[in-house]
C-alpha positions, 0 to 999 in steps of 0.5 A: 500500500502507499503512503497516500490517503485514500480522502486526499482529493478532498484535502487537496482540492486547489480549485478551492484553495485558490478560491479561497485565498481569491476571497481572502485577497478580495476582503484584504483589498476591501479594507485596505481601501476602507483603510485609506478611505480614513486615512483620508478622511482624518487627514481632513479632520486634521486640516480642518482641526488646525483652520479651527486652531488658527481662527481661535488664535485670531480671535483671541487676538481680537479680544486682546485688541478690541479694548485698545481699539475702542480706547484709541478711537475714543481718544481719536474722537475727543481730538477730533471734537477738541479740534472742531470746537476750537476751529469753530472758536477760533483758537487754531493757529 
């Protein structure tokens, strides 16, 4: 007798082994897209996260700047009525 099992044609049936690995190969494929796909997705978070960043620092700086900006425009419109109302009296030179 030899040393080959009489059910070896059920063990090795490659048709099916390669479709397997066909399939195997297939759902590899499928996440690695899906892979990308989010790799993609969170480089636009990322960007997105960073045009947010940029904005808050804006503000903030807006905040900083706000009061000086109200405070120079005060004292802007004070010289300004100073010099009409001294126009007016005649007190410029």
């Amino acid at each position: 007798m030899s040393d080959i099992p009489v059910d070896y044609r059920t063990r090795l049936d490659l048709a099916e082994l390669v479709a397997r690995i066909e399939r195997q190969q297939e759902e590899v494929r499928k996440f690695v897209s899906e892979r990308n796909k989010l790799d993609a997705e969170a480089a636009k978070l990322r960007a997105e996260e960073m045009k947010l960043q940029a904005e808050e620092r804006k503000l903030g700086r807006d905040r900083f700047l706000a009061p000086w900006l109200v405070i120079v425009a005060i004292i802007g419109g004070l010289i300004t009525i100073a010099a009409t109302i001294a126009h007016w009296k005649g007190w410029s030179g």
